[in-house]
C-alpha positions in Angstrom: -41.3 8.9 -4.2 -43.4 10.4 -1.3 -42.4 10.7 2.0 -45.1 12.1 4.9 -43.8 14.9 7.6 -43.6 12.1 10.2 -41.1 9.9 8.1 -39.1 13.2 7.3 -39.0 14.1 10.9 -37.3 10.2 12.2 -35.0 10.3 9.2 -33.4 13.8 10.5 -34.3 13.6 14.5 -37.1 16.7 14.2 -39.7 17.9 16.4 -43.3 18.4 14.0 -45.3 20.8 14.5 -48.8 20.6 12.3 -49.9 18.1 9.8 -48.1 14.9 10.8 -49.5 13.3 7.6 -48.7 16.0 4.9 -46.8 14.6 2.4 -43.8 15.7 -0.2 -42.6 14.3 -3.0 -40.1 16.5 -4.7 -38.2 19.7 -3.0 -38.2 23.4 -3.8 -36.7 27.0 -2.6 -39.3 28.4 0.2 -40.0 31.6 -2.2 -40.9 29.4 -4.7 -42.0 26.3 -3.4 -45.6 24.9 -3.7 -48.2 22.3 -2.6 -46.0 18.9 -2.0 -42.9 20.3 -2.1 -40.2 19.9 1.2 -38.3 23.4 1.5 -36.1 25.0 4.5 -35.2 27.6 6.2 -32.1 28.5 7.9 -31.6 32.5 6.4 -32.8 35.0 8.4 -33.3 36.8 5.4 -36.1 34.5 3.9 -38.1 34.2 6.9 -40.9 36.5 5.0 -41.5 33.6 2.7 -41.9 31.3 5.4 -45.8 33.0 6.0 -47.0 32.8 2.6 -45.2 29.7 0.7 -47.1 27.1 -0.6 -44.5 24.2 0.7 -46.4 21.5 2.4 -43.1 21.0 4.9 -40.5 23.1 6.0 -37.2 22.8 7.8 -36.7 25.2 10.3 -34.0 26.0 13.7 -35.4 25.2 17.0 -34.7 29.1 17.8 -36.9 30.3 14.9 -39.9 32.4 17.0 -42.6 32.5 15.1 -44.1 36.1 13.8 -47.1 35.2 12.0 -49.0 31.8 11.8 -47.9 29.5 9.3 -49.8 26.9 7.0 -47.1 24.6 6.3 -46.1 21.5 8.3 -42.9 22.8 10.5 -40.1 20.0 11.8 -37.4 21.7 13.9 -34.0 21.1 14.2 -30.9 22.4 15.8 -29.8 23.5 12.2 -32.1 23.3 9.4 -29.4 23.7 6.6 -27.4 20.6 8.0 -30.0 18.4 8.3 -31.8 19.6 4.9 -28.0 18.3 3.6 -28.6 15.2 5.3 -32.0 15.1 3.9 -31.0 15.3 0.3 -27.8 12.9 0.7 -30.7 10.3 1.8 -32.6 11.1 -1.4 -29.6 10.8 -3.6 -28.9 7.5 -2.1 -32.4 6.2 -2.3 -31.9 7.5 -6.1 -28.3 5.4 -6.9 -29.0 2.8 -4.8 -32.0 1.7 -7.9 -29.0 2.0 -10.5 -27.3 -1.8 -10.6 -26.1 -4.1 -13.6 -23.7 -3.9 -16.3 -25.2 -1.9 -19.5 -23.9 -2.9 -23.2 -21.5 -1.9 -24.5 -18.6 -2.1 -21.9 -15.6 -3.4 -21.0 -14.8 -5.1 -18.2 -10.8 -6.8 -18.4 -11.0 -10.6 -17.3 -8.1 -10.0 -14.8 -10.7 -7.4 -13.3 -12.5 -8.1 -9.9 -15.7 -6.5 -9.2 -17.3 -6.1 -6.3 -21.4 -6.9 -5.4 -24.7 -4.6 -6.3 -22.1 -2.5 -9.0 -23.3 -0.6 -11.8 -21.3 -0.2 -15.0 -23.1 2.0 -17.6 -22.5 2.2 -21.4 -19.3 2.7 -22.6 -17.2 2.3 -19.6 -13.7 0.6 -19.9 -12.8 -1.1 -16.9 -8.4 -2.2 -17.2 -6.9 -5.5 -16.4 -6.3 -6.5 -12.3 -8.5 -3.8 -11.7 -10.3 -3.9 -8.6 -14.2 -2.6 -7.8 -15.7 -2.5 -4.3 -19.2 -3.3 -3.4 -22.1 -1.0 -4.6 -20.2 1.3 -6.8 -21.1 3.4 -9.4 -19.6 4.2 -12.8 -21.7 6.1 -14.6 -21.6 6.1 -19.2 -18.2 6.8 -20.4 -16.0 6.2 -17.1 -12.3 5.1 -18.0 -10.7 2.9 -15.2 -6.9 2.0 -16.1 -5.0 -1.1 -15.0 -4.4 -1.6 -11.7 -7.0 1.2 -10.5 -8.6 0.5 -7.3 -12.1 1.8 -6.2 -13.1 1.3 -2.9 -16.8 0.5 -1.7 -20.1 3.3 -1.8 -17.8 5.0 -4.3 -19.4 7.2 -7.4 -17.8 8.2 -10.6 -19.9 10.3 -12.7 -19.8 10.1 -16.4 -16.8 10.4 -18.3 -14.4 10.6 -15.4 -10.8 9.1 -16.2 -8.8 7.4 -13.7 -5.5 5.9 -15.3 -2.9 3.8 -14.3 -2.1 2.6 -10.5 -4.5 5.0 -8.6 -6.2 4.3 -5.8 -9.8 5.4 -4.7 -11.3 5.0 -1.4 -14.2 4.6 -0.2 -17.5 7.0 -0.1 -16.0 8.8 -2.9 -17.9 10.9 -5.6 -16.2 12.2 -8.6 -17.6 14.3 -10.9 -18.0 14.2 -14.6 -15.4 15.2 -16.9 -12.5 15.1 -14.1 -9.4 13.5 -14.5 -7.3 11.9 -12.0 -3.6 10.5 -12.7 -2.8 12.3 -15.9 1.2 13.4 -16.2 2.4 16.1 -14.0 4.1 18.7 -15.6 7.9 17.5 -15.7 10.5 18.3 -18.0 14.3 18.9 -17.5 15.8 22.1 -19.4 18.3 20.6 -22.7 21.4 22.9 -23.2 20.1 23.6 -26.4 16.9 25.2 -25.5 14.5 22.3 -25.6 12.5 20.1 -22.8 13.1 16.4 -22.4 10.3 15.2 -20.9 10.8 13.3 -16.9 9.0 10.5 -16.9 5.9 10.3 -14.3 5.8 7.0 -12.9 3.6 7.9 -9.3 -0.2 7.9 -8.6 -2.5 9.4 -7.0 -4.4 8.1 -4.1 -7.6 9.8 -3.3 -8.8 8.8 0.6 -12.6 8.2 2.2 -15.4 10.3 1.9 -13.7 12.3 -0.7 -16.2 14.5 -3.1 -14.4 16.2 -6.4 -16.2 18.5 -8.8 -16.4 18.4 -12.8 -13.2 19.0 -15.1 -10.9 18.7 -11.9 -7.2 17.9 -12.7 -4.9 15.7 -10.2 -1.7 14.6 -12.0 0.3 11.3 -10.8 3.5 12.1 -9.0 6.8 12.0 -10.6 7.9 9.5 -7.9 5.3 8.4 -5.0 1.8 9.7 -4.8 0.0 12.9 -5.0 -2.5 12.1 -1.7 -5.8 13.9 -1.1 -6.4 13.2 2.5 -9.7 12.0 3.8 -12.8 14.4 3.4 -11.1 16.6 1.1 -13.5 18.7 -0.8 -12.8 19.8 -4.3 -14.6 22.5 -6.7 -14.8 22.3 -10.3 -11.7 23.2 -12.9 -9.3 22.6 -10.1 -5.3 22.0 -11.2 -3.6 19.8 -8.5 -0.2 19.3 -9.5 1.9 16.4 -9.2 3.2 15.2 -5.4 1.2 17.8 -3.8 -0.4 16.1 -0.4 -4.0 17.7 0.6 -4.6 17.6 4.0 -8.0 16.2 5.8 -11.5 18.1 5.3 -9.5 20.7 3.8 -12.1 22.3 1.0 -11.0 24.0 -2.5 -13.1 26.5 -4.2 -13.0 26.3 -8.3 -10.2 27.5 -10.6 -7.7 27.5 -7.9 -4.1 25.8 -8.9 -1.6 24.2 -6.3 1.7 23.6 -8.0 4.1 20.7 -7.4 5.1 19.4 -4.0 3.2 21.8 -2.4 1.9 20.1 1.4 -1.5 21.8 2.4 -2.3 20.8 6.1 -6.0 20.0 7.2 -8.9 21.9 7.5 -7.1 24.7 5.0 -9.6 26.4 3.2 -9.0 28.5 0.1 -11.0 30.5 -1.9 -11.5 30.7 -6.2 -8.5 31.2 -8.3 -5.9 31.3 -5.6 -2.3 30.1 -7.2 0.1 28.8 -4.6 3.6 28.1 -5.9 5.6 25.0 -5.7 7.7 23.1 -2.8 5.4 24.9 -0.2 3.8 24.2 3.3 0.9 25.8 4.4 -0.1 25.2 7.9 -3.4 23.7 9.3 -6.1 26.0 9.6 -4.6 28.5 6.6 -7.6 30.6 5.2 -6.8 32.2 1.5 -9.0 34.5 0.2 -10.2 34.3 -3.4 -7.9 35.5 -6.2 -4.8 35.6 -4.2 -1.3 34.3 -5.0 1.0 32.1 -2.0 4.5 32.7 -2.9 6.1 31.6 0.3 5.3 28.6 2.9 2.6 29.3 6.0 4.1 28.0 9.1 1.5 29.5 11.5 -1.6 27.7 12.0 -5.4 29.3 11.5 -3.8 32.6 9.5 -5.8 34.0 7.3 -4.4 35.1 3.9 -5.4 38.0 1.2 -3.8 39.5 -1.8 -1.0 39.3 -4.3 1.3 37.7 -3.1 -0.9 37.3 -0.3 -0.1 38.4 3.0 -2.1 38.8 6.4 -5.3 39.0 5.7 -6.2 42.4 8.4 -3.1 44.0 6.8 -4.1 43.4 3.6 -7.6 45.2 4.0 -5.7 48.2 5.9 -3.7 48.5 2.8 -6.5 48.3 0.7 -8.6 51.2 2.3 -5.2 53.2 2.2 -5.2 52.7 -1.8 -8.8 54.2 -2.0 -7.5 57.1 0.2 -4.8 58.0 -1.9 -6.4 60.8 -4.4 -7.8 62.7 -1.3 -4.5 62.1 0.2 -2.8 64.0 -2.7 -4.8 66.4 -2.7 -4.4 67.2 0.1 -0.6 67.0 -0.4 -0.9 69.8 -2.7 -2.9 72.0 -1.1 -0.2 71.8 2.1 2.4 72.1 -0.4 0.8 75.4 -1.8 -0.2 76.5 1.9 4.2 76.4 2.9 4.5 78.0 -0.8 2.3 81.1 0.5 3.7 81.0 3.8 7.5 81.0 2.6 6.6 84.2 0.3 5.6 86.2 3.0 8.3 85.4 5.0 10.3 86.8 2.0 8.7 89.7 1.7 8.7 90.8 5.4 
């Protein structure tokens, strides 16, 4: 597909300045970008490359001021790396919306109700009363249990598994490998040292204009649902645990784990590889650093959290430049120690 500078300009509401007619066709990095190729800029960093790529269009901020002259077709916008986003979700659509039809072999239960414009690749299972919405995807190898509801504009890459009673909204996109509705982790402690198993008869429900990464984990609550709130954003390997309730536009980074029953308010954001306990609440706002551990609820909105177990987040830095100080710091120590050593003998001798 080729698109000219003009057309790119409507689709993203840009001012053009140069060749109204250049024209793109696939998109590159503006260090490496060459003749037909849509790029941006939005780092001040890169602005070098802006004077010598070989992209035939380029994105850039209204506020860019302009050093050298430059070859390429410009459009200006208020912020290039926004509407470069929007620019590629347009492309992407273009891209699924050509993907319709139901590819052999699959399975789709008579009981089932499908939606129009679908596509079902190969190899998709599709369970009985289950219900599809209009113009979704399911991509080879997806695994739709009875009773699963997918709402409309929805995409589920390949392999994704959604069992039993869960619910999907719409504008969804789930990536490959993920898992949604497996068993939480539930047993009770036997007298005699083993586990019987506590049966997991919940969902999940996954809200609008939700977008989950690859291998992500959310288990069905023991009783109710384990909710991820509208415009949630999850990373790859994620673990959410069962009954745990994501709040709105609240945006995981990968490996991190939220144990069970734990509430996370909106807009929280947390970093890679945080662990946050059980039976918590963590207020709107919360920022969690990377790596760290939440052992106790956070009831005080926009904090911002660092360190195991993670506390405030200024503290925790303090603390942390402390620590580095601490071999000077005894060595000082020792030196005072030998100066009131010295000073203690004389007095003794005089």
């Amino acid at each position: 597909m080729q698109f000219t500078a003009t057309q790119i300009a409507l689709l993203i509401n840009g001012k053009l300045e140069g060749n109204a007619d250049a024209t793109v066709a696939t998109f590159g990095k503006i260090e490496e970008a060459g003749a037909g190729q849509l790029s941006f800029l939005a780092n001040p960093k890169y602005e070098e490359y802006l004077y010598n790529t070989n992209a035939s269009v380029i994105i850039v901020n209204d506020s860019l001021e302009l050093r050298q002259p430059v070859s390429a077709t410009l459009i200006r916008v208020p912020d290039a790396y926004t509407a470069f986003a929007t620019l590629l979700s347009k492309y992407q659509e273009l891209k699924t919306q050509q993907l319709a039809g139901i590819q052999q072999p699959s399975y789709i239960a008579p009981t089932a109700v499908t939606g129009d414009n679908i596509f079902v690749g190969a190899f998709v299972y599709i369970g009985e009363k289950a219900v599809i919405g209009n113009n979704v995807k399911l991509f080879p190898g997806v695994v739709l249990g009875d009773n699963v509801k997918v709402g409309d504009n929805t995409i589920l890459h390949a392999g994704v598994k959604i069992y039993v009673d869960c619910v999907i909204g719409k504008n969804v996109t789930i990536h490959a490998g993920t898992v949604v509705g497996s068993d939480g982790f539930g047993y009770a402690p036997q007298p005699d040292g083993s586990y019987q198993k506590v049966p997991q008869i919940g969902n999940v429900v996954i809200e609008d204009f939700v977008e989950i990464g690859a291998n992500t984990t959310i288990d069905r609550a023991t009783i109710g649902s384990t909710i991820i709130k509208k415009g949630v954003k999850l990373d790859n390997l994620i673990q959410i645990a069962h009954n745990v309730e994501v709040g709105s536009n609240t945006v995981i980074a990968a490996q991190a784990g939220v144990s069970g029953s734990t509430k996370l308010g909106k807009n929280v954001l947390i970093g890679g590889q945080v662990g946050i306990v059980g039976h918590l609440s963590i207020a709107d706002g919360t920022k969690i650093n990377a790596q760290s551990g939440v052992t106790k609820s956070v009831k005080e909105p926009n904090k911002a959290l660092n360190g195991s177990p993670a506390h405030d987040y200024s503290a925790s830095l303090r603390l942390q430049s402390m620590t580095r100080n601490l071999p000077e710091l005894e060595k000082r120590v020792k030196e005072l120690e030998k100066l009131v050593e010295q000073l203690l003998a004389g007095r003794g001798n005089g």
